[in-house]
C-alpha positions as CSV (number, residue, x, y, z in Angstrom):
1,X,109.0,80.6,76.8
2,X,110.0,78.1,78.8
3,X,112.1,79.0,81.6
4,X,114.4,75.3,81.3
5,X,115.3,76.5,77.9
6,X,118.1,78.4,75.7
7,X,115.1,80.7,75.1
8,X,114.6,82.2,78.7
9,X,118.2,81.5,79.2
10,X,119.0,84.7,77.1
11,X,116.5,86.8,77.8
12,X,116.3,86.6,81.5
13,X,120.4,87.2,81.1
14,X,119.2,90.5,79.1
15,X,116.3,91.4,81.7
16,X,118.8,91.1,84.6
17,X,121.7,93.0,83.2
18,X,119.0,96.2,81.7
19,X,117.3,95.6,85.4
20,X,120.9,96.0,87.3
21,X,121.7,99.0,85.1
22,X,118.1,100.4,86.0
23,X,117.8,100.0,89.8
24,X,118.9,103.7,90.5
25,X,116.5,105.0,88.2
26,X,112.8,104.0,89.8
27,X,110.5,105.1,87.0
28,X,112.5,103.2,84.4
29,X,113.6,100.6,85.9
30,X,109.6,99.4,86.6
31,X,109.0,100.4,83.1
32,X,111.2,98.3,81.6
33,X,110.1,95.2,84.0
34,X,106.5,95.7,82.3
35,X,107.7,95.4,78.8
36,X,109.6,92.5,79.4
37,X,107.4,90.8,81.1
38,X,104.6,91.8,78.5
39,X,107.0,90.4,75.9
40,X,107.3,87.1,77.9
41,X,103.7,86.8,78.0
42,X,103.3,87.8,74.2
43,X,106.3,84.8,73.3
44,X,103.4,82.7,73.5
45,X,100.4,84.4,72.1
46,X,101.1,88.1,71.1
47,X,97.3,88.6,70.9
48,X,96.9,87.5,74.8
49,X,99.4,90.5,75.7
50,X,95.9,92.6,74.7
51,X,94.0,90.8,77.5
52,X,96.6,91.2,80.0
53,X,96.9,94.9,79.1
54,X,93.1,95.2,79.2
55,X,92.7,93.5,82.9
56,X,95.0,95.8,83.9
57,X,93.4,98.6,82.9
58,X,89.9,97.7,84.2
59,X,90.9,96.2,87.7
60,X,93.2,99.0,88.2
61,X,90.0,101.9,87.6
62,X,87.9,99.9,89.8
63,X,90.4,99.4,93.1
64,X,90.8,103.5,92.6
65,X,87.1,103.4,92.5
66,X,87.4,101.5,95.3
67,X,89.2,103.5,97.4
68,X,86.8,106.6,97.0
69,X,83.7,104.4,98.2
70,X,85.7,103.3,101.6
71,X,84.4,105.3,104.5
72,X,85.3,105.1,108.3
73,X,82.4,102.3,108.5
74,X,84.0,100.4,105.7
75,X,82.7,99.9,102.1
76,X,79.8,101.9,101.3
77,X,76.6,99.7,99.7
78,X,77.1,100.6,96.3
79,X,80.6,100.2,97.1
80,X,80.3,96.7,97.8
81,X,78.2,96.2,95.1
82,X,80.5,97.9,92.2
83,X,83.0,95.4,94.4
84,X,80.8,92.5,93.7
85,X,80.4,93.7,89.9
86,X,84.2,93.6,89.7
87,X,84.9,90.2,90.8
88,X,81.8,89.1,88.8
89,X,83.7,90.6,85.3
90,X,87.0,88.9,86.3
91,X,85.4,85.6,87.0
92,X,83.2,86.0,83.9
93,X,86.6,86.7,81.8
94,X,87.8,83.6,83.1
95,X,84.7,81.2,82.7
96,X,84.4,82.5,79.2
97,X,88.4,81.6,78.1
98,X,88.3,78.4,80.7
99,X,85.1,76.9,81.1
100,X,83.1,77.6,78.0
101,X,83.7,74.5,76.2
102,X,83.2,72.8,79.9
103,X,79.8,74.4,80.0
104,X,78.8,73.5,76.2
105,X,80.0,69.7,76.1
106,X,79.4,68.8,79.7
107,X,76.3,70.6,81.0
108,X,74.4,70.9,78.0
109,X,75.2,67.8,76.7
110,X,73.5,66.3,80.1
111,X,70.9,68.4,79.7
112,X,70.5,66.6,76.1
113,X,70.6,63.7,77.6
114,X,67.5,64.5,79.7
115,X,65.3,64.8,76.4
116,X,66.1,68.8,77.0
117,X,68.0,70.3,73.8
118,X,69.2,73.5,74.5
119,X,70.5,75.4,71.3
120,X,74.2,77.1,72.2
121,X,76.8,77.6,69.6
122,X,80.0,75.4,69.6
123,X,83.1,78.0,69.3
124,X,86.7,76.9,70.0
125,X,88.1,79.3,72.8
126,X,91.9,78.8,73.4
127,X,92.9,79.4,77.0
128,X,95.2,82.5,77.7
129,X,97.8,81.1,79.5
130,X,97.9,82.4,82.8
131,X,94.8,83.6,83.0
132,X,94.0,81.6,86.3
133,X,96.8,83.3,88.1
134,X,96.6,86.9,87.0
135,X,92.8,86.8,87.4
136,X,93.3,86.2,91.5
137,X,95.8,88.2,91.8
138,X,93.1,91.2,90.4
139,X,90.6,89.9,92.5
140,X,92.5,90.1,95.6
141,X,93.7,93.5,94.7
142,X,90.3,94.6,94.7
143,X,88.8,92.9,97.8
144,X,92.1,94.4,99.7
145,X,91.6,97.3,98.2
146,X,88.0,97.4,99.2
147,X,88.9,95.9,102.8
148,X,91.3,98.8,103.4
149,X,94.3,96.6,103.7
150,X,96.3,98.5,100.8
151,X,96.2,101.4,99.1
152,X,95.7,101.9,95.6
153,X,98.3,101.7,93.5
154,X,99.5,103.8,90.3
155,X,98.8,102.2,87.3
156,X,102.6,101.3,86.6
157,X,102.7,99.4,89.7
158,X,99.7,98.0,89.0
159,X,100.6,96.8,85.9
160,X,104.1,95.5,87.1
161,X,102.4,93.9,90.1
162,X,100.1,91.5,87.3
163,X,102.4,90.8,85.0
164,X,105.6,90.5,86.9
165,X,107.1,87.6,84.7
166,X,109.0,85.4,87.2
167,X,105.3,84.6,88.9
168,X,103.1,85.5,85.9
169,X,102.4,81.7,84.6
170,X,102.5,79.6,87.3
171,X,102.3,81.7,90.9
172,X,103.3,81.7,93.4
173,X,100.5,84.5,94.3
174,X,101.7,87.2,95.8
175,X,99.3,89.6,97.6
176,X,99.5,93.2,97.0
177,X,101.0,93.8,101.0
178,X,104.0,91.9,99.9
179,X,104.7,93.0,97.0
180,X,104.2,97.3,96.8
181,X,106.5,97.8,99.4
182,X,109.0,96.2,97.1
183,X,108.9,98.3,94.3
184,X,107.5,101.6,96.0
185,X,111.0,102.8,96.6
186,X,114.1,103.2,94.2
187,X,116.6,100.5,94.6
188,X,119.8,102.5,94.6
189,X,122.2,99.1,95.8
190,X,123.2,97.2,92.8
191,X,124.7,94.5,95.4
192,X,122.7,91.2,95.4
193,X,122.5,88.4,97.3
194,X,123.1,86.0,94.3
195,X,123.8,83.0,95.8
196,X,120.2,82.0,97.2
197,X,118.8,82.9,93.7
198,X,121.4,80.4,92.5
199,X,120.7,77.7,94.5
200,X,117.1,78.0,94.2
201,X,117.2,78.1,90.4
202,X,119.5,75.1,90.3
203,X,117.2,73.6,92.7
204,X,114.0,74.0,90.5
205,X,116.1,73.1,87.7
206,X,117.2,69.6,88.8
207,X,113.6,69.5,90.1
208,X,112.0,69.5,86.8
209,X,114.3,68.6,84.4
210,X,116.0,65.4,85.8
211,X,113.5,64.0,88.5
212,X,110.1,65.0,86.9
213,X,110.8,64.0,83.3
214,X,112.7,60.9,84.9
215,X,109.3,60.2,86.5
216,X,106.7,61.0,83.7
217,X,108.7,59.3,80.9
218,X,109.3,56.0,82.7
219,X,106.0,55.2,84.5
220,X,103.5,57.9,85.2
221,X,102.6,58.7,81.5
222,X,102.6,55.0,80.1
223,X,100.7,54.4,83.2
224,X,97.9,56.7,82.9
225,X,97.3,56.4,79.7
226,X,96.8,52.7,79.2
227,X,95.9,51.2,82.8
228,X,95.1,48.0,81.9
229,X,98.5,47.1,80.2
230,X,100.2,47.5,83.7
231,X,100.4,45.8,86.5
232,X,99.3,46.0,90.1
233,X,103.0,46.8,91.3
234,X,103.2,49.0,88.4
235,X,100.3,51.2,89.0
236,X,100.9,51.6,92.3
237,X,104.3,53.0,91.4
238,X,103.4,55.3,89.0
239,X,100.5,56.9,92.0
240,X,103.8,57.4,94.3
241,X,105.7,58.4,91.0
242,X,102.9,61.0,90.3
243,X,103.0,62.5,93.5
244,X,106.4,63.2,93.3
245,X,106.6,64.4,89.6
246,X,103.9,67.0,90.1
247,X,105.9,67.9,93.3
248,X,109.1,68.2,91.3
249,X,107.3,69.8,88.3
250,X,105.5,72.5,90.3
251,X,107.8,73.5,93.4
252,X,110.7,73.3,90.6
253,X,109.1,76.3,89.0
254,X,108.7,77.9,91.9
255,X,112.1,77.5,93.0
256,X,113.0,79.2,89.8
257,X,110.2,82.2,89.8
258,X,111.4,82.8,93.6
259,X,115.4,82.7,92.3
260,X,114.8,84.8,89.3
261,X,112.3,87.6,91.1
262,X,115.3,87.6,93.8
263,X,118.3,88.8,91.3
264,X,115.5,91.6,90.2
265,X,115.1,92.3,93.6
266,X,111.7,91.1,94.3
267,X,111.1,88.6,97.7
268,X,108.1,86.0,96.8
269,X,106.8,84.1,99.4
270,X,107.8,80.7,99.9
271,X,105.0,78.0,98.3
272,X,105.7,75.2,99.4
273,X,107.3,73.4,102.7
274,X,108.0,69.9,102.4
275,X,104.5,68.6,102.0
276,X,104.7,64.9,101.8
277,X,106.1,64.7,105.6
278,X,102.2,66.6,106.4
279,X,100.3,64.4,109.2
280,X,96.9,65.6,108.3
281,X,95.4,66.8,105.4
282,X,94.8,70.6,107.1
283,X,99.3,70.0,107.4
284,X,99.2,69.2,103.6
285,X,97.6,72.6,102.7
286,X,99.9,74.2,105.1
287,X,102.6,72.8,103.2
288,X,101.5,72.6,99.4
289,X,100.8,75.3,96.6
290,X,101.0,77.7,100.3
291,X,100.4,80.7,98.7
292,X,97.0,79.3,97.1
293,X,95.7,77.8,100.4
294,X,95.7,81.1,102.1
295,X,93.8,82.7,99.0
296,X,91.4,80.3,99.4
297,X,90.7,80.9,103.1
298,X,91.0,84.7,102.6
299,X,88.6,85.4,99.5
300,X,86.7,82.4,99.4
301,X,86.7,79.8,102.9
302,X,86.0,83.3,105.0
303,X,83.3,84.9,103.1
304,X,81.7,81.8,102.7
305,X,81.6,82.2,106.4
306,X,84.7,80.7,107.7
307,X,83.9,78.6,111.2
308,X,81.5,80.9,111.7
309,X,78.1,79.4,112.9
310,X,78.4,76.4,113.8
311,X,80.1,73.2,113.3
312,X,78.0,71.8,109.6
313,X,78.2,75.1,108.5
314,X,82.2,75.2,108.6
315,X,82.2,71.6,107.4
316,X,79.9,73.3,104.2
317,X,82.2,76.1,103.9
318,X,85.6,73.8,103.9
319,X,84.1,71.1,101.5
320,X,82.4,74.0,99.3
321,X,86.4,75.4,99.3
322,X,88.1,72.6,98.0
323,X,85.5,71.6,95.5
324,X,85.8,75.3,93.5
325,X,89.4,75.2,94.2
326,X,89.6,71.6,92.3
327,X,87.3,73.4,89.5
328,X,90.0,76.4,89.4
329,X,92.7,73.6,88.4
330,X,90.4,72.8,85.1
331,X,87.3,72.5,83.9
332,X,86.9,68.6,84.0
333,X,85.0,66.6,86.6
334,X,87.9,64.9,87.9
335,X,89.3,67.9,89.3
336,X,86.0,68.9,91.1
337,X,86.2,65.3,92.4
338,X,89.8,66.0,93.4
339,X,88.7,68.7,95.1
340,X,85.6,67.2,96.7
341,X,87.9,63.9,98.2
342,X,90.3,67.0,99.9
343,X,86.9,68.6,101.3
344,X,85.5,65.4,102.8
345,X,89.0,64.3,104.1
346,X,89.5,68.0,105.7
347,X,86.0,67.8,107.5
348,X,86.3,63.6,108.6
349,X,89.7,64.6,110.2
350,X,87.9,67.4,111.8
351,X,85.0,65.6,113.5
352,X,88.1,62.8,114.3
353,X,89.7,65.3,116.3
354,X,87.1,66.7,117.6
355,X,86.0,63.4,119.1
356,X,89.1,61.0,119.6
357,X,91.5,63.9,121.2
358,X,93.0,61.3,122.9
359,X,94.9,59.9,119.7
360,X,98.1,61.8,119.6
361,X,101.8,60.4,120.6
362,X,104.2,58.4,118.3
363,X,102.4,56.0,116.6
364,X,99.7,58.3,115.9
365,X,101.7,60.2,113.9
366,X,102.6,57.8,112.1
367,X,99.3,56.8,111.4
368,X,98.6,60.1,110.2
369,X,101.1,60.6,107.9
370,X,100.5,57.0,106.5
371,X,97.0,57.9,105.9
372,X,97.2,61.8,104.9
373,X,100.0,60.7,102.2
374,X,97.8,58.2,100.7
375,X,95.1,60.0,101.1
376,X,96.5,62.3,98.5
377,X,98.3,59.8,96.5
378,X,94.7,58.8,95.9
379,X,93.2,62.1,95.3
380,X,96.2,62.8,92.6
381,X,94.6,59.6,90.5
382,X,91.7,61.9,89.2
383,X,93.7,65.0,89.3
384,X,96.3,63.2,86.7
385,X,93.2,60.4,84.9
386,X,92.1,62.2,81.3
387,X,88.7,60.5,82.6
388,X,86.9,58.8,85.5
389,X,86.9,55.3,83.6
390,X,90.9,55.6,83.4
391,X,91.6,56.6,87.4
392,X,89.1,53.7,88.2
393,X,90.8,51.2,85.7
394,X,94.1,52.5,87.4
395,X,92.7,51.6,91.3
396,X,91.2,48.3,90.0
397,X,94.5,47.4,88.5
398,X,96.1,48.1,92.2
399,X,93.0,45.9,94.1
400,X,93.3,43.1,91.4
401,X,96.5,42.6,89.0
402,X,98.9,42.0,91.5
403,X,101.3,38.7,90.7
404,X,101.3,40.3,86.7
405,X,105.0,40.5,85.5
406,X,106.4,44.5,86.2
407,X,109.0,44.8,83.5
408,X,108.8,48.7,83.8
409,X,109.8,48.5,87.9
410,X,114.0,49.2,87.9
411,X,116.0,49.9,91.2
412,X,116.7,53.1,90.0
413,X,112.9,53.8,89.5
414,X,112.3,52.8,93.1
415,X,115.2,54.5,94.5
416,X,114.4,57.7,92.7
417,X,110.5,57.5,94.0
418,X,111.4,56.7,97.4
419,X,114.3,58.4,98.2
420,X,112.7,61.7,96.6
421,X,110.0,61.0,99.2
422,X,112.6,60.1,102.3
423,X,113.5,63.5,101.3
424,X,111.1,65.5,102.4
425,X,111.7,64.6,105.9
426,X,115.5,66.1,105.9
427,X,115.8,69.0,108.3
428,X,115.2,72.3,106.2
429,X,118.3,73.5,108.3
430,X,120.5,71.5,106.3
431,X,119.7,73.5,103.0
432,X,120.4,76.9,104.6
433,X,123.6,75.7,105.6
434,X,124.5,74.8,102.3
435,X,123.3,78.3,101.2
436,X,125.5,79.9,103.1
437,X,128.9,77.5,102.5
438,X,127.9,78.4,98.8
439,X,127.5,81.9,99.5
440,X,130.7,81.7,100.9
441,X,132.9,80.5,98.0
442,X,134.6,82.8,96.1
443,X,132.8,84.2,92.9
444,X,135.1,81.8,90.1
445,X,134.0,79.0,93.0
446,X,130.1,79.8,92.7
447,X,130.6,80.2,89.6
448,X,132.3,76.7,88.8
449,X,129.7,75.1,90.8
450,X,126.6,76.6,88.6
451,X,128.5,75.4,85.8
452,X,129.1,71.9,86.3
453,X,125.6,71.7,88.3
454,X,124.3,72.8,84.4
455,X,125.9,70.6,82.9
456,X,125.1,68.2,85.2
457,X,121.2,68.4,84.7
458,X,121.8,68.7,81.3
459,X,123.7,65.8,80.9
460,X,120.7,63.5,83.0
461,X,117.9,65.7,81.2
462,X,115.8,64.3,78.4
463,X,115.8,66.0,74.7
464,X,113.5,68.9,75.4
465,X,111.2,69.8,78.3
466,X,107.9,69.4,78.7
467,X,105.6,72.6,79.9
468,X,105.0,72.4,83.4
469,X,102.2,71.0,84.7
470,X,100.8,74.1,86.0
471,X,100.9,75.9,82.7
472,X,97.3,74.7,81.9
473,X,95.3,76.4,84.9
């Protein structure tokens, strides 16, 4: 279930008016939220709803388990191992439905390779869709738990804080902290601050619908998929156009999870802040996929050992970081290899610092924001390449093929690429005043508005929608 669609359309106008009705009454009303977002979970795969059901179950026992094991000290040994033995079993869960066929044709088949035939079976495992996502949101439950950050929560909290639908598929991650207080209390007002759930669902909506389809369908998908048909201007175009489709495609859904948990009165945290206007790379993950960046510093970059002990071993820690967080977003080498060109850039802009403090001032800014964006642009080549051969083809088409006719190159494809990217650099002021002039229209006016905006994005839309881009991790 899509949320662009007729589909979600319907039954997020069902979930909303049941929620509304529901507010007053605290045990139903978070009742209810579980079995509608189960039955947006089972839309796709009613079997999956089992796994979902299952993790919640387990990871719920062990953060009461937990609790019991926390002393005055902190965790207790067998404490922290029974903690280690939990995020072990969510981690295996996840290897098993995300990297098992990774592991059988990739590993193994090197090891063949070698002269070294090692006999595994070949099964086809489909990936649960959101497994990634609801897998760290139990494992930071547990480490908070275990931390004493939070306190345990019931079971039907539990389960609503997993599955919550609006951030089930795609994030953002929200940690436990910000979430129970939400939904520890009965929400007796029925009076909601609609219009910057409005906005923001719009938002996402033009996001995705118009700019990143636009995007896809007219260079970044003929692109990709046949480098060497394309030439250098083209190539390079569809990089920049990439960047800003998966931008579109992913901060779009956010916009919408954010709008939609807001008329159910749920706050998410904001995910992502203008990004492509970043002047370093350590700025980019400040700005992009926010909520993931901090969950990688806070159960991974930190017990790895943070910048503790000295300067190589922080560099270790922050290229080790990035290299498992590019194997989270699949299990293909050109993720780890996105990963591992975000470590090495994070630790050469370190030691730069560290050793040219004098560069700052104008023009080094604009240095480092030439450099950071393309930076990524390049990094997003192997994130978006089916295979290494592909996002090399692509760069040797840039180097080499340029003077090649560029039929695909409009003014309305370069005004779409760049201006989306000017964008980013508009004062973040300017959209809260719109919220507010919208918020204060009358209720036919907002309503108008949404409408033609719809229709709008409807009317500039493509015939169906793709899945978002984040779907698959």
């Amino acid at each position: 279930m899509l949320f662009p669609t007729v589909d979600f359309a319907i039954f997020f106008v069902c979930v909303f008016a049941v929620a509304w009705l529901l507010r007053p009454y605290h045990l139903w009303w978070r009742l209810f939220l579980v079995a509608a977002s189960w039955f947006f979970y089972g839309f796709w795969e009613p079997k999956f709803v089992l796994l979902l059901a299952g993790s919640t179950a387990v990871n719920w026992a062990m953060g009461r388990d937990l609790a019991r094991m926390r002393t005055e000290e902190g965790l207790s040994r067998f404490g922290r191992w029974f903690l280690g033995f939990g995020i072990a079993a969510n981690l295996l869960t996840l290897g098993w439905f995300k990297y098992y066929g990774f592991f059988v044709h990739d590993v193994l088949g090197g090891l063949e390779r070698l002269g070294l035939e090692v006999p595994f079976p070949l099964l086809q495992v489909t990936l649960p869709v959101a497994i990634s996502f609801f897998t760290f949101h139990a494992i930071s439950y547990l480490v908070d738990v275990a931390r004493g950050q939070c306190e345990p929560m019931s079971l039907l909290d539990f389960a609503l804080y997993l599955s919550f639908f609006p951030h089930l598929v795609a994030g953002p991650i929200v940690r436990v902290t910000e979430f129970a207080p939400q939904i520890r209390a009965p929400l007796r007002e029925r009076v909601i601050d609609a219009a910057p759930a409005f906005t923001l669902i719009v938002a996402g909506l033009f996001k995705k619908v118009v700019i990143s389809s636009y995007l896809a369908a007219e260079i970044a998908d003929p692109v990709f998929a046949s480098p060497a048909s394309h030439s250098a201007l083209e190539s390079l175009l569809a990089v920049y156009a990439y960047a800003v489709q998966i931008f579109a495609d992913f901060s779009g859904y956010t916009d919408i999870a954010i709008g939609c948990a807001l008329l159910l009165g749920v706050q998410f945290p904001q995910n992502f802040d203008q990004p492509y206007r970043a002047l370093s790379l350590q700025d980019f993950w400040r700005r992009w996929h926010m909520t993931l960046s901090r969950w990688l510093r806070d159960y991974l970059y930190i017990p790895l050992g943070g910048n503790r002990g000295g300067k190589w071993f922080t560099y270790r820690n922050l290229f080790l970081t990035m290299v498992l967080g590019g194997l989270w977003h699949g299990a293909a080498w050109t993720f780890v290899f996105w990963g591992a060109i975000h470590g090495a850039g994070l630790v050469i802009e370190r030691e730069v610092r560290a050793r040219w403090r004098w560069l700052q001032g104008a023009p080094a800014k604009v240095a480092g924001w030439f450099i950071t964006f393309h930076v990524v642009c390049l990094a997003w080549i192997f994130f978006r390449a089916e295979t290494f051969g592909l996002a090399w083809e692509l760069i040797g088409r840039i180097a080499t093929a340029w003077g090649e006719p560029s039929p695909a190159v409009t003014p309305l494809l370069v005004a779409v690429i760049f201006g989306s990217i000017a964008w980013q650099f508009v004062p973040r002021d300017l959209f809260r005043r719109f919220e507010v002039r919208f918020s204060e229209l009358a209720p036919a006016a907002q309503a108008a508005a949404l409408a033609l905006a719809l229709v709008f994005i409807d009317a500039l839309g493509p015939e169906g929608v793709a899945p978002f881009i984040y779907f698959q991790f």
